[in-house]
N, C-alpha and C positions, 0 to 999 in steps of 0.2 A: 504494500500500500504506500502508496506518494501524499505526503501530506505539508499542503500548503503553510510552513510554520507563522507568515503574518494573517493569513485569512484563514485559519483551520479547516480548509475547505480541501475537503480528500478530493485527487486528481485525478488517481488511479488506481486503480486496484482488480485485486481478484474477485469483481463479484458485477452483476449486469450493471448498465449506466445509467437505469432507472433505479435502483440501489444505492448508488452512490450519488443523484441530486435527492435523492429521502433523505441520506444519510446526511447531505451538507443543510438541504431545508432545517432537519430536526436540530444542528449544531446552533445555525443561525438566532431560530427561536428560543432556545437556553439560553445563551448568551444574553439577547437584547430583554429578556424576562428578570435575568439579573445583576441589578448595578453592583454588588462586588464582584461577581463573573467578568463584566464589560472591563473592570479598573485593570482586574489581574492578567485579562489577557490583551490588554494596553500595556502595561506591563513588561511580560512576556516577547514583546512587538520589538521595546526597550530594549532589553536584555540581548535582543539576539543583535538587532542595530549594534550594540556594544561590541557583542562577541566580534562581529563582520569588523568592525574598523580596528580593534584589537591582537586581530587575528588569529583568537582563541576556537580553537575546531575539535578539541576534546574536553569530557571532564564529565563531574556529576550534577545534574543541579536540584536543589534543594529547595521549597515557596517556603517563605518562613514570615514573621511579622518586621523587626527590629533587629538588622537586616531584611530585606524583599527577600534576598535571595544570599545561599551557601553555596558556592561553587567548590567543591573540592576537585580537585587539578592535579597533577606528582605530588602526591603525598601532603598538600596545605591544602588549607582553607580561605578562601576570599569570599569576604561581606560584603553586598552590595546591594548598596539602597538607592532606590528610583527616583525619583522623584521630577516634577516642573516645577516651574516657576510662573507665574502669571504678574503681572506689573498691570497698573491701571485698569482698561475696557479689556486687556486682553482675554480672561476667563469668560468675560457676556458673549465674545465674539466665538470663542470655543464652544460654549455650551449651549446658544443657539443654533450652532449646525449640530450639533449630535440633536438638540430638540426636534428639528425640523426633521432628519430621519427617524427617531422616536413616533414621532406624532403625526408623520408623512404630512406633512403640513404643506397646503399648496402656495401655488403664487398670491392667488387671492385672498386667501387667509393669513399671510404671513405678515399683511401691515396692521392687521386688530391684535394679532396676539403678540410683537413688538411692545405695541400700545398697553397691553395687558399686564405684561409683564415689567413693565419700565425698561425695556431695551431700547427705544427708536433712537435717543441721546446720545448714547453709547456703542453704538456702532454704526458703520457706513455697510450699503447694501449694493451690490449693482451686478446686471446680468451679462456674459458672455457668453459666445456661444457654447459654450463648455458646460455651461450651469450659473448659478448665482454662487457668486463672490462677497465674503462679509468678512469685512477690517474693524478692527479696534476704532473709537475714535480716540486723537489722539490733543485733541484742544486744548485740554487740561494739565499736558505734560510732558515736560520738553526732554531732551535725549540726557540734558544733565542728570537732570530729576531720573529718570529712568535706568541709570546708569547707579544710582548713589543706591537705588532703592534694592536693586537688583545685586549690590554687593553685599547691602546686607543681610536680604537674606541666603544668600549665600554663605554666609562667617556663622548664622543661626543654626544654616544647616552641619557646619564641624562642629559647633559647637555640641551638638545631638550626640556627635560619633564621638567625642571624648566622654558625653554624660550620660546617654541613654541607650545607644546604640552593642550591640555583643560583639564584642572585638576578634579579629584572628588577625591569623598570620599577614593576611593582606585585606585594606577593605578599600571598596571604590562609593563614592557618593557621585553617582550618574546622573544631570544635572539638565534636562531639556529644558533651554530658554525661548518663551514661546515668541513668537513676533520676532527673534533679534534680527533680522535684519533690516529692523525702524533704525538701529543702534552699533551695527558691527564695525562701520567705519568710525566709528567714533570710540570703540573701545580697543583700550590699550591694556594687551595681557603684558607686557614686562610690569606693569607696574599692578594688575590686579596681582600676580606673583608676588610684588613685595609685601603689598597689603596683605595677602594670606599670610607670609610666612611670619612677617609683624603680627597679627594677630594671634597666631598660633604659639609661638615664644611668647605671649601674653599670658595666657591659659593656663590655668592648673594641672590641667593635664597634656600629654607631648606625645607624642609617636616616635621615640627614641626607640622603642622594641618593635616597633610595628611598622609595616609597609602600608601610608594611607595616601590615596588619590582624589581630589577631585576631579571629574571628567565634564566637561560643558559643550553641550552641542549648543554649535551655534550655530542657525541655518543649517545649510550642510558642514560647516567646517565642527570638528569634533578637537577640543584643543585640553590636554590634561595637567594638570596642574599636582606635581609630587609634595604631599606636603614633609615627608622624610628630608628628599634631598634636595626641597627648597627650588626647585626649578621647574620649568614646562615645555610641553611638546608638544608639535600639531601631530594629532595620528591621522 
């Protein structure tokens, strides 16, 4: 059996082809029936994005809470927690397209339940031939401002993995920043680097025994940031 790891939609398999669109129908309706299901295999989507630029193609993996995920690999352990980031309209502008395939919601319906919801302020809407395209709005917030906010919580997020988080031999905090390229030309990783490793020498606690990464996709560029030896690299 062939199985589609971002879509869980079996390709192929040993069994008739009216079998296996039952088989993808049946997955589909699980799934969309339940929102921790939807997260973890968003998730999952995560995970393997990671593996692909990483270039990890063996090992075991593990769902867990605090870590997502236990990779054990030659004989260690690496923790790794998922996570986004969302900065200002960005989340309205996410969670109106997942509403609108939730609720199949048409063209003609899509401007009262805007209105409904308090979204029309908060995001731009416009059609091409592809489908309808929805943006953050971004009136309220300039690339500075979106820059400062978005560092922080990024420093919230180490701060998790020294205080809350289960430690091993190696952990990664996997880091999608939604919208960045409002912001990419504008962000300077030599110096989010310094700020990390300043913060980090702050801290009560240190990754002096432990191998820990911050990884940030930005756009498509995936740039990782070692908080051990204090340096970073585009993967």
């Amino acid at each position: 059996m062939l199985l589609n790891k971002y879509t869980l939609r079996v390709r192929r398999g040993n069994m008739p082809k009216n079998e296996i669109r039952e088989w993808n129908i049946d997955i589909l309706r699980t799934v969309k029936k339940n929102r921790n299901l939807t997260r973890e295999v968003k998730e999952f989507v995560s995970l393997f994005e990671l593996f692909e630029k990483s270039k990890i193609k063996s090992g075991y993996i593990e769902k867990t809470e605090t870590p997502d995920f236990i990779l054990t690999r030659n004989n260690e352990k690496t923790g790794i927690e998922i996570t986004k980031i969302y900065i200002g309209n960005d989340w309205v502008a996410d969670k109106l397209s997942e509403e609108i395939k939730e609720f199949r919601l048409r063209k003609n319906d899509l401007e009262g339940y805007m209105e409904y919801k308090k979204y029309k302020n908060r995001v731009v809407t416009y059609r091409i031939r592809e489908g309808l395209v929805i943006l953050p709005s971004r009136k309220d917030i300039s690339v500075e401002e979106y820059i400062v906010e978005l560092k922080n919580k990024i420093f919230t997020k180490v701060r998790k993995l020294i205080d809350d988080y289960k430690k091993f031999e190696n952990n990664i905090i996997f880091v999608e920043v939604i919208s960045s390229h409002f912001f990419k030309n504008s962000f300077d990783k030599n110096k989010m680097c310094e700020e990390l490793n300043y913060f980090v020498e702050r801290m009560e606690g240190n990754f002096d025994n432990m191998n820990a990464k911050v990884i940030l996709k930005l756009d498509k560029e995936f740039v990782e940031f070692n908080l051990s030896e204090k340096n970073y690299r585009i993967l």
